[in-house]
N, C-alpha and C positions, 0 to 999 in steps of 0.2 A: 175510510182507511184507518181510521182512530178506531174508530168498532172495531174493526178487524184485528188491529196492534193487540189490542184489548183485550180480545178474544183468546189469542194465540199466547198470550203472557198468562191468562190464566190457566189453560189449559197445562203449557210449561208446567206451569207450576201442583198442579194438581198432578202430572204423569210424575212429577218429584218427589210431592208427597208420597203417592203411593208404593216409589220404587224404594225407595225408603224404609218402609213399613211393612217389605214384603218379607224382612228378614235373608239372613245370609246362611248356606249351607258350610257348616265348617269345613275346613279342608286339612287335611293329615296333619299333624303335630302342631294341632292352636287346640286350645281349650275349648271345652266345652259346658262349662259350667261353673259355680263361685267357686269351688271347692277346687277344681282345677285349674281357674286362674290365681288364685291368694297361695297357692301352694305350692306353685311352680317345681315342673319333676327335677329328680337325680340326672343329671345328664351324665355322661360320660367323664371324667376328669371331677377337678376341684372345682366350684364359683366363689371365688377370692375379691371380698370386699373392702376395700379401704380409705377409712376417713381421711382427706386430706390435710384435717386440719393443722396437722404439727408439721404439713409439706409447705412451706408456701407459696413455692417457686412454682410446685405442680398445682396447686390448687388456683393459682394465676392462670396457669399455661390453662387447665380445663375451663374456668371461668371465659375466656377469652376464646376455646374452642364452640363453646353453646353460644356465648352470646352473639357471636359472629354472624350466623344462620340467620337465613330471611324466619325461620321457625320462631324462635325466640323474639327480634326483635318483632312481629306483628302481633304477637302473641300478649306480650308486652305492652305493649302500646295502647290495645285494646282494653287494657284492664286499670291504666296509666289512665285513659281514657274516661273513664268512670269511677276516677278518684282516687286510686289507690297508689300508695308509694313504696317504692322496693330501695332496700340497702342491701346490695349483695356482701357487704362485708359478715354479714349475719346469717347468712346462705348455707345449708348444709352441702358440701361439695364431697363427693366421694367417688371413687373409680372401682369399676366395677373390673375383673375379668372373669373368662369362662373360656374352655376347649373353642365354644363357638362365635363367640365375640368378645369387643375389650370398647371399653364406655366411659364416658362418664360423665357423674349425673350429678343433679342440683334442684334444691327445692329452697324455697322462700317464699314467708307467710310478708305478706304486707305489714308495714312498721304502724298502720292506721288502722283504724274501723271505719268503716261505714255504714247507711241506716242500718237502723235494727241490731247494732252490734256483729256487722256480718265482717269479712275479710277474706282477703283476695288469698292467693297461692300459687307458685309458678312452679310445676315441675317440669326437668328435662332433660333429654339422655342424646348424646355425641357419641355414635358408634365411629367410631375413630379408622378401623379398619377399611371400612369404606365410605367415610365422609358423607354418613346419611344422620339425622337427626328427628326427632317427634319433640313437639314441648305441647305442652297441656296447662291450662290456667282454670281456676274457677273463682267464683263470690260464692262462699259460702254462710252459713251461721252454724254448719258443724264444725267446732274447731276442735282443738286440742284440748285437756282438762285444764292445762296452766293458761289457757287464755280465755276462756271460759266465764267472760263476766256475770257471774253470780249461778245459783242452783239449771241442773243442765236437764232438759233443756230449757232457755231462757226466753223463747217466743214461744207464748201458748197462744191459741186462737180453740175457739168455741172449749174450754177446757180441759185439751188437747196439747200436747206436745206438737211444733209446726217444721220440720225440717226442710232445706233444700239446698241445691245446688244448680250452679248456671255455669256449666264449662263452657269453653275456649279452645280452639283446636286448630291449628296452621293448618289447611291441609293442600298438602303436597302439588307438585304440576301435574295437570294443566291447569288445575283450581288456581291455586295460588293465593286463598285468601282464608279470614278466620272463619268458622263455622262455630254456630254457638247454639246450645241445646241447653236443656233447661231439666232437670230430678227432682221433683218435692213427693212428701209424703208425711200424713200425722202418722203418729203413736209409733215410736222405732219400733217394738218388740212384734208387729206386727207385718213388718219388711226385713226379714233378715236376707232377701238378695237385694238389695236395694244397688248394689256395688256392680253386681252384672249387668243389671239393665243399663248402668253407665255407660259401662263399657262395652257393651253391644251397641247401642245407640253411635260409638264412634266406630264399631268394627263394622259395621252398616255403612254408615257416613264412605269409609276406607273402602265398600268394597265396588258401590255406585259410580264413585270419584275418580278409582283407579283402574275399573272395569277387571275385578276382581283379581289384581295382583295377586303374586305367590305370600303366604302367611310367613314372616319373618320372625324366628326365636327372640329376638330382643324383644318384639314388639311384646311379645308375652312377661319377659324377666321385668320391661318400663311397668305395666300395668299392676302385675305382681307388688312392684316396690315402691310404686304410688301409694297402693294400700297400707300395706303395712307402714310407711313412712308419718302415714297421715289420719289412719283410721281405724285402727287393728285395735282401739279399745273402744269403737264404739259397734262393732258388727254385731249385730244379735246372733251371728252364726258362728261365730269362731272368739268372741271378745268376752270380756266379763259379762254383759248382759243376758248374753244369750244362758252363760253358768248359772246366774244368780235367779232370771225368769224361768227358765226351761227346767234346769238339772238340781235348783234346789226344793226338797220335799216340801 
């Protein structure tokens, strides 16, 4: 009977991996590629962005609508979990609206490092409209230029530049728990999608999990402004590297 359990938990798990790996057909208005998610189209109307920080009152109300969500706090917890400590006082909080939804979104770098010089990240978006929500966390060691402890990048292995990243991902019922995937790769200039396969890897995750739900415009505008929020100067494809390796003579 233990053989058997045995058996059946690997197999499980093997038809997982591979439905996983099988890749997902896009479906009408989701992106299709890096250049089409970092870019997010013209829709119809204005996308009207704003900082909360000179609101306080709103930038409480939004704090208090993300952190609410089973999304955030597992999310959270998970990354609390392996050391990392958050001050939301230090939190970008900003609200988003659009013709086709009205949000709002938050990121925080952990106030700590951990090995390696690495550091957590929480982003997350409260479509407010209909009381849906995504939050997304990683451990990175790609960070920002101002946090950036000394010449970048600052973990070489075999004399190599060593990146990577390990998200975090709530995902949604009937799951109901974190999912966590793992991005490395040496030498940036030699991964300028490095950002798609992230985020395929979750839109994969989304479409197994949820037996291929309808593609949601937000989920496109959260992904878009993960990027740019957190990475838009290190893409070898759209960021100064890509200028200064590719386009200078």
């Amino acid at each position: 009977m233990l053989i058997g359990a045995l058996l059946v938990a690997v197999v499980a798990s093997m038809f997982s991996l591979l439905t996983l790996t099988m890749g997902v057909t896009p479906q009408p208005g989701e992106p299709t590629d890096l250049q089409d998610l970092v870019e997010f189209p013209e829709l119809p109307g204005e996308t009207i962005i704003m900082d909360l920080e000179k609101e306080p009152v709103q930038r409480d109300i939004a704090i208090d609508n993300i952190t609410q969500t089973d999304d955030y706090g597992n999310v959270s917890n998970a990354l609390e979990q392996k050391g990392y400590e958050f001050d939301l006082t230090q939190a970008t909080v900003e609200e988003v609206g659009n013709p086709g939804f009205g949000a709002y979104v938050l990121s925080c770098w952990s106030t700590n490092f951990g090995p390696n010089g690495t550091r957590a990240f929480i982003a997350a978006m409260y479509e407010y409209n209909t009381d849906e929500s995504i939050v997304v966390g990683a451990v990175t060691n790609l960070l920002p230029p101002d946090q950036v402890p000394g010449v970048d990048p600052y973990i070489i292995v075999n004399a190599m530049p060593y990146m990577f990243i390990r998200w975090y991902w709530y995902s949604w019922p009937p799951v109901s728990d974190v999912v966590s995937w793992y991005y490395w790769w040496y030498d940036s200039h030699s991964h300028s999608n490095w950002y798609w396969s992230c985020y395929w890897w979750w839109r994969t995750y989304v479409a197994y999990y949820t037996g291929g739900a309808p593609y949601k415009t937000w989920w496109w505008w959260f992904w878009h402004w993960v990027y740019w929020k957190h990475w838009y100067w290190w893409s070898t494809y759209f960021g100064p590297y890509y200028h200064d390796y590719y386009l200078t003579p």
